[in-house]
C-alpha positions as CSV (number, residue, x, y, z in Angstrom):
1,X,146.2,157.4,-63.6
2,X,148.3,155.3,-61.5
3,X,151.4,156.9,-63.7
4,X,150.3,160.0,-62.8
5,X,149.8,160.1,-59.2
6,X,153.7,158.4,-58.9
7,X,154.7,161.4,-60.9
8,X,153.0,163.6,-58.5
9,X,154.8,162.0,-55.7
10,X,158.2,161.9,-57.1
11,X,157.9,165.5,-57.6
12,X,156.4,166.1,-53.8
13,X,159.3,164.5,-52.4
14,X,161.5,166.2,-54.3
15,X,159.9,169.5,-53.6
16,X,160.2,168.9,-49.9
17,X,163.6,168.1,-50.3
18,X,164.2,171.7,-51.6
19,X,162.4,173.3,-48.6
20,X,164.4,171.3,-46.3
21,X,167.9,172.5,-48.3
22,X,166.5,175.7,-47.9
23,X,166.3,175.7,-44.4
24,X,170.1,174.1,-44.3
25,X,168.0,170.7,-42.8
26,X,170.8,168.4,-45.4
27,X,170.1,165.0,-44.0
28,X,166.4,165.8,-44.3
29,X,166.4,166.8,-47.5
30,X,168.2,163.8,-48.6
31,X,166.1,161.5,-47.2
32,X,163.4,163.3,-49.2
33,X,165.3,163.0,-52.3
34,X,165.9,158.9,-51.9
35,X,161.9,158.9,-51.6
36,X,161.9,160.5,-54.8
37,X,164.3,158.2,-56.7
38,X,163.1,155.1,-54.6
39,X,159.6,155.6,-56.7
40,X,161.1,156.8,-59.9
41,X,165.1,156.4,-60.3
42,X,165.7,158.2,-63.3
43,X,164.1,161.3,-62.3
44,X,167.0,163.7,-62.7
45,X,166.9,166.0,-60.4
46,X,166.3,164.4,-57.8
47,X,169.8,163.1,-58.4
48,X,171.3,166.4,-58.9
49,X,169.7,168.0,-55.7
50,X,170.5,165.0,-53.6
51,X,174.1,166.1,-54.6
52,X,174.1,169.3,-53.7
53,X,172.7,168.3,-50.3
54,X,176.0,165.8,-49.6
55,X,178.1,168.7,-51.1
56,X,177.3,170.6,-48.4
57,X,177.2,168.5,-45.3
58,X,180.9,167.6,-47.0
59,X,180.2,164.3,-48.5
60,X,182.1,165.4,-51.6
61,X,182.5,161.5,-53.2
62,X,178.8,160.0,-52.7
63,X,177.7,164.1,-54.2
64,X,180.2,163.3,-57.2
65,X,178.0,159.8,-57.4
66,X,174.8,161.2,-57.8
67,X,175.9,164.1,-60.2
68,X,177.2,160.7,-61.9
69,X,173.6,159.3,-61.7
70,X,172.5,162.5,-63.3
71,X,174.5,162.9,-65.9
72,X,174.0,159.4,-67.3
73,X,170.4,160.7,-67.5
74,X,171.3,163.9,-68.9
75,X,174.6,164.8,-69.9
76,X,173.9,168.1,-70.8
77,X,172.8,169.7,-67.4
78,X,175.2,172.5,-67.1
79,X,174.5,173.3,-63.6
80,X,175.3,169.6,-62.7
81,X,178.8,169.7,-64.7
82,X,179.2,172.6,-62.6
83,X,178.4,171.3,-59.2
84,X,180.5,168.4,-60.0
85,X,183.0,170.4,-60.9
86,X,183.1,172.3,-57.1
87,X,182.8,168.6,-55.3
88,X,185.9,167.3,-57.7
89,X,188.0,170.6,-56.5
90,X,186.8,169.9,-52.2
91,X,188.3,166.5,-53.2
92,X,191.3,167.8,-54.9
93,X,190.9,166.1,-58.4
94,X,191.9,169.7,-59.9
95,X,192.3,168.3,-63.9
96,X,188.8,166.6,-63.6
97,X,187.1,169.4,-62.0
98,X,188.7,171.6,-64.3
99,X,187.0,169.3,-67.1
100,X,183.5,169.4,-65.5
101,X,183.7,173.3,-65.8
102,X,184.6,173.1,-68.9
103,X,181.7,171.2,-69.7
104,X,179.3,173.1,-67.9
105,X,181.0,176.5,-69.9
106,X,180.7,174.9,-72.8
107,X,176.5,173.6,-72.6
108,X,176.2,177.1,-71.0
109,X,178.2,180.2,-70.9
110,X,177.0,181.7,-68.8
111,X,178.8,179.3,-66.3
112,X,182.6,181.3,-65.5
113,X,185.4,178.4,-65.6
114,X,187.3,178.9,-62.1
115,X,191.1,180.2,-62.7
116,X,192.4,179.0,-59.8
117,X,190.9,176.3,-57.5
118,X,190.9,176.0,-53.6
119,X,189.3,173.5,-51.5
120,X,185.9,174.3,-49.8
121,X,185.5,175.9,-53.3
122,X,180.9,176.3,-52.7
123,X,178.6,175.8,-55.7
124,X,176.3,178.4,-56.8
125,X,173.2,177.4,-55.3
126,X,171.2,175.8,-58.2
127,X,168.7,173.4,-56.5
128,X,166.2,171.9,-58.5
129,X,165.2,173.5,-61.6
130,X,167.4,176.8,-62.8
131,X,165.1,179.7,-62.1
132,X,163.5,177.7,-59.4
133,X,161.2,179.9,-56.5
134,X,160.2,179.1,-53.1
135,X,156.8,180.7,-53.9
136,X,156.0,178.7,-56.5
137,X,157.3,175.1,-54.9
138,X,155.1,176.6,-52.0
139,X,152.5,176.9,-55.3
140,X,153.4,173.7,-56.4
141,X,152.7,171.9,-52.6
142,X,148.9,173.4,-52.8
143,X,148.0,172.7,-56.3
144,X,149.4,169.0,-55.8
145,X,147.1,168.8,-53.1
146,X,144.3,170.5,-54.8
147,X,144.3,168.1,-57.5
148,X,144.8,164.8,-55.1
149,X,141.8,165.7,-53.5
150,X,139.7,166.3,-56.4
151,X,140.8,163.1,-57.7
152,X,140.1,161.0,-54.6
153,X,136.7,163.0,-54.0
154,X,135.5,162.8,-57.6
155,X,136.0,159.1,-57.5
156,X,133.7,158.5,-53.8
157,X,131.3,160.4,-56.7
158,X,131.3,158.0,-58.9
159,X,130.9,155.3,-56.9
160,X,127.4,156.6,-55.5
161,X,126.7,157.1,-59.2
């Protein structure tokens, strides 16, 4: 149970974290995402999406860090070769971004390998999950809740049992 509920909050924090990237509130976000990993460290992507976050307040090297984090976890996230790939060029390490591109291309084709590479070079926004909606992490928030509460109130129940 116990397990389960950490699970739950990982997740939560995480969630949050995405509605604060979507509202551009970066530093939020990542404080949101070190909640996540502070309970459970190898939970992906919270790593990834706390590297998006420091990619785009400009934080390009402790970004490459946590797409590091994440792909010891899971070396075959595309999007995360690919994000990697767009800190490396803000950085100027052309030959290893050009690598991480290649990597991401090569898990997933559908990711294009840059032909030339400029600075300030954005990453497609894939926070979170690929295919991820607002609605649903909105979903998400109220089922969590839903299903806290039943716990915790089926539980007083049994007590007065």
């Amino acid at each position: 149970m116990a397990l389960k509920l950490n699970f739950q909050l990982v997740v939560g924090w995480n969630n949050k974290g995405i509605s604060y990237d979507y509202l551009k509130k970066h530093e939020e976000a990542i404080e949101c995402y070190s909640k996540a990993l502070d309970i459970d460290p190898k939970y992906v992507e919270a790593w990834s999406n706390k590297g998006l976050s420091l990619f785009y307040l400009g934080r390009y090297e402790e970004a490459i860090e946590c797409y590091n984090k994440a792909l010891e976890l899971n070396p075959q996230l595309a999007v995360v070769w690919n994000n990697m790939g767009n800190a490396l060029i803000n950085i100027e390490r052309i030959n290893e971004a050009q690598k991480a591109f290649e990597k991401a291309f090569e898990i997933d084709p559908s990711f294009v390998i840059p032909t030339s590479f400029t600075p300030t070079h954005t990453p497609t926004p894939e926070i979170g999950i690929p295919g991820f909606d607002l609605k649903n992490m909105v979903f998400g928030f109220l089922l969590i809740g839903i299903i806290v509460t039943m716990l915790l109130l089926g539980k007083k129940l049994i007590g007065k049992l």
